[in-house]
C-alpha angles and dihedrals in degrees: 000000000000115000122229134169127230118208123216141146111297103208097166121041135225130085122261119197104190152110124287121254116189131210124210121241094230076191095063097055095057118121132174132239140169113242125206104247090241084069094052100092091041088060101037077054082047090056101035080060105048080049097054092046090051091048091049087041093064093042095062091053091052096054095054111059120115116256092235090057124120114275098233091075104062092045095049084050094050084045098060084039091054085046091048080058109056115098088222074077112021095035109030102059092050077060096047084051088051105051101031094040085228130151112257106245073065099053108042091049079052086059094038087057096048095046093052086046084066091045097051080071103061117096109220114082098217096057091037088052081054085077079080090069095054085050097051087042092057094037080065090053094048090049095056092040092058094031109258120159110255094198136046116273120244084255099048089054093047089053095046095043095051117024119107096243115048117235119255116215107240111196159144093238130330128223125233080232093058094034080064102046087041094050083069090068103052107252116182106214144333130249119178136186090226145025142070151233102295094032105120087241089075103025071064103046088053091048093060097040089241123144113254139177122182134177089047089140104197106027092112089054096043105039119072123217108273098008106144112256151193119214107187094184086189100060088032083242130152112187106198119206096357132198123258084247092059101044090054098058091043079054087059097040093053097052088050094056096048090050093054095043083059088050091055091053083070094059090057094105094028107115107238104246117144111228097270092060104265119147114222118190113218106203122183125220118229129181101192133030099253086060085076079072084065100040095058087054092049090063087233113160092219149349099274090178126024110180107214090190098093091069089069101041134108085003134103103216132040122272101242131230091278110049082044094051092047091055088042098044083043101064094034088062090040098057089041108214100335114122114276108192107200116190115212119245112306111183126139128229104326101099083187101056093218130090093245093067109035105149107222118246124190098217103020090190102058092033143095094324141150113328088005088060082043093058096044099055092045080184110054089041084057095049086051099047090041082057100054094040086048091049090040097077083068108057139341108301128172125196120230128194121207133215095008116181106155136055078212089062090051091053086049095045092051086048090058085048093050098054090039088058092044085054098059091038087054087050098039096244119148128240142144107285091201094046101164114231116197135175137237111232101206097133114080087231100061083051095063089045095044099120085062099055084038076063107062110028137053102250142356130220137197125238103191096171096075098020088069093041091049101048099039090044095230120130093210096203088072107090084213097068105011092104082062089062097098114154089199088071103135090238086057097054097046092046084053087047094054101041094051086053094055088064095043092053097054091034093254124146116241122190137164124247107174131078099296089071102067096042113106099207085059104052103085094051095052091052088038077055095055104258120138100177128073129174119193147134112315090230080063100055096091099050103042080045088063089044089061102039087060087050129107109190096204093056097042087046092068087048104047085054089060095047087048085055100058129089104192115082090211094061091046091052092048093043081049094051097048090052096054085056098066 
């Protein structure tokens, strides 16, 4: 077999050396087909049942998870379970069957389609990639309904638990559900047709430490069942067949890794100070409570990102003051005294935070997003703010506000906290009284106009996820443009740079909280840039630690000043890349 290699997006690193193992695309085999309507409550019946196994299917993953697993996976499983739940999934098909007279693998792909159209309109890429997990709930319910194992044979586990070379998953997309029950049989790695950065595929991919590769967009279709791969999480690579050269170096290269991932187990209580002194404060990003588990283990000094989103999602009415106050209070006592940053609610279009009521928009991304969506439902903004100055007596919460654009949306913004404090105090209610408020600067033009917002609020925090995509003008969940997303363009840097001098001019403290933080090719540049906060997931801390406490800031300072000064993206990378090196 010659051997060839596929290149994708490695979003957890590591090298795997095994032996495919495909998944079906239980998608791809429905077909569709008229019924008599004598058959159709025997389908609906069909289709009420497949329902009910997957349901108890993912309960009893659920149930068996150890206590000392990651967090992540118990929230990824209670999502597919809320969206099980959901009549847009367990009602509306029965209806389809009904009316169309169709079979009900048919009818329920028809929903699922109609559902990911809707969230193909909302604006923020971490909720619009949650369209994947529609998809993989529906894939369980195909599978039952045409009779496809759910769960590994005897032979299959035997295989996977004693042969010499551990199996890859080879798929079109994996569920958090399946990765779970997988994780028990010792697969090595991960590799997908689809997804991206921020899919749950590979949020949990990085959370157990396993090589993954995702947007590989043919691998299914390439790879054959038990052909011999090579999965370099860091380079995004799969060799497939590879030489006996070849295998050997990878050999070499794997037991390096896992040497060095040991190494990193020793820095966990090092204090993160460069070796001319400096103190850098490494900070994790959590969307739900239970990730403060993982935090902890990470050795981070602080919660630097807490997406509130979670709370709306995959539900038809609004979580209330207190169910918010109780997440937020949670993970403030949890983390006892350590900083616990909590940006406020960042959604795009959808005022109704579920799939049954997104409000079309005919450009999502500049659309009504974020703070903008704040302003404009006073009420559900109040019942936010009261929540976070109620959770705040108990431990040391800061307030974020994404997406800001306007000095006028931060007066706003301070005039919402105001009468949200006025409204405790008239009720006797404790907070902190000097609560700090900061602001994402994600928009190119709050950027330039950093040093004013600087100004007038506490912190100030980097969103370089949508700083790059913005200003570059990529949407880098689009495969046609995605190898255009670089956050080394020249326009990038100099936006971060100003923005980190406007803190350092007011005596504010500026970190990044988007994808750049927690790459370690970056890091050296960021601190070279002045930066001496960093928030990332918590499966990222140790490596970007080590990176700092190899780091000499006068000397990174020189370099990050030549890199600022070029205009061409393949001399920064080179210069970049020189300077990692040292």
């Amino acid at each position: 077999m010659t051997s060839f290699s596929i290149h994708g997006v490695g979003v957890s690193s590591g090298i795997a050396i095994g032996q495919a193992h495909l998944l079906s695309n239980a998608l791809l085999e429905v077909v569709h087909y008229q019924l008599p309507k004598h058959l159709i409550d025997d389908e609906i019946k069909r289709f009420s049942n497949a329902i009910a196994t997957v349901r108890q299917d993912l309960e009893q993953i659920k149930g068996s998870l150890r206590k000392n697993a990651p967090a992540e996976l118990a929230a990824f499983v209670s999502t597919h379970l809320m969206m099980l739940e959901d009549k847009s999934l367990s009602e509306i098909p029965k209806d389809i069957i009904r009316n169309e007279q169709c079979n009900a693998e048919w009818a329920i792909k028809l929903q699922m389609d109609d559902i990911v159209d809707q969230f193909e309109q909302i604006e923020d890429t971490y909720l619009r990639e949650r369209k994947q997990d529609v998809v993989q709930v529906v894939e369980r319910v195909i599978k039952v309904l045409l009779g496809h194992q759910s769960r590994l044979s005897s032979e299959q586990q035997t295989s996977a638990l004693h042969q010499e070379r551990k199996l890859i998953l080879v798929a079109h997309d994996v569920s958090p559900a399946d990765a779970i029950q997988f994780k028990q049989h010792q697969f090595a790695a991960f590799i997908t047709d689809v997804g991206g950065a921020t899919s749950h595929t590979a949020i949990l991919a990085r959370s157990l430490n396993i090589p993954s590769i995702v947007a590989l967009q043919r691998a299914r279709d390439l790879i054959n069942d038990g052909e011999l791969i090579i999965v370099d999480g860091d380079l995004g690579v799969v060799i497939v067949s590879p030489s006996q050269e070849i295998l050997d170096e990878y050999k070499l290269k794997q037991e390096q890794w896992e040497l060095e991932q040991q190494k990193l187990q020793r820095i966990k209580t090092t204090k993160a100070v460069t070796i001319d002194g400096a103190q850098i404060e490494l900070l994790a990003n959590i969307e739900v409570p239970e990730d403060v588990v993982a935090v902890k283990a990470s050795g981070a000094t602080g919660i630097g990102l807490y997406r509130t989103e979670f709370l709306f999602m995959n539900r038809h009415d609004m979580p209330n003051e207190e169910e918010q106050f109780q997440a937020y209070k949670s993970v403030a006592k949890a983390m006892k005294g350590a900083p616990v940053t909590i940006r406020t609610l960042d959604l795009g279009a959808d005022k109704q935070m579920n799939a049954d009521t997104l409000v079309n928009c005919p450009n999502p991304a500049l659309g009504l997003r974020a703070i903008r969506l704040c302003l404009s439902e006073p009420q559900i903004f109040h019942t936010q703010l009261r929540a976070l100055l109620r959770a705040s007596h108990f431990g040391k919460i800061k307030i974020l506000i994404p997406m800001l654009c306007t000095l006028a949306e931060l007066r706003q913004t301070k005039i919402f906290l105001e009468r949200a404090k006025a409204s405790l105090r008239k009720e006797g209610i404790a907070f902190d009284e000097n609560i700090e408020l900061g602001g994402m600067i994600e928009i190119p033009a709050a950027a330039i106009n950093a040093e004013a917002f600087a100004n007038e609020l506490d912190f100030l925090s980097i969103g370089t996820n949508d700083l790059i995509q913005y200003t570059l003008a990529i949407d880098r969940t689009d495969d046609a443009v995605a190898h255009l997303y670089n956050p080394l363009h020249p326009s990038v840097l100099k936006l971060i740079s100003m923005t980190i001098k406007a803190g350092a001019k007011l005596g504010k403290s500026v970190s990044v909280c988007g994808e750049m933080a927690g790459d370690v090719k970056l890091t050296k540049l960021l601190l070279g840039m002045g930066l001496r906060q960093l928030s990332m997931h918590p499966s990222h801390v140790l490596s970007i630690k080590q990176q700092v406490l190899h780091s000499q800031l006068s000397e990174l300072a020189a370099q990050a000043r030549k890199v600022l000064g070029l205009t061409d993206i393949e001399k920064i990378e080179l210069v970049v890349n020189k300077f990692n090196l040292n």
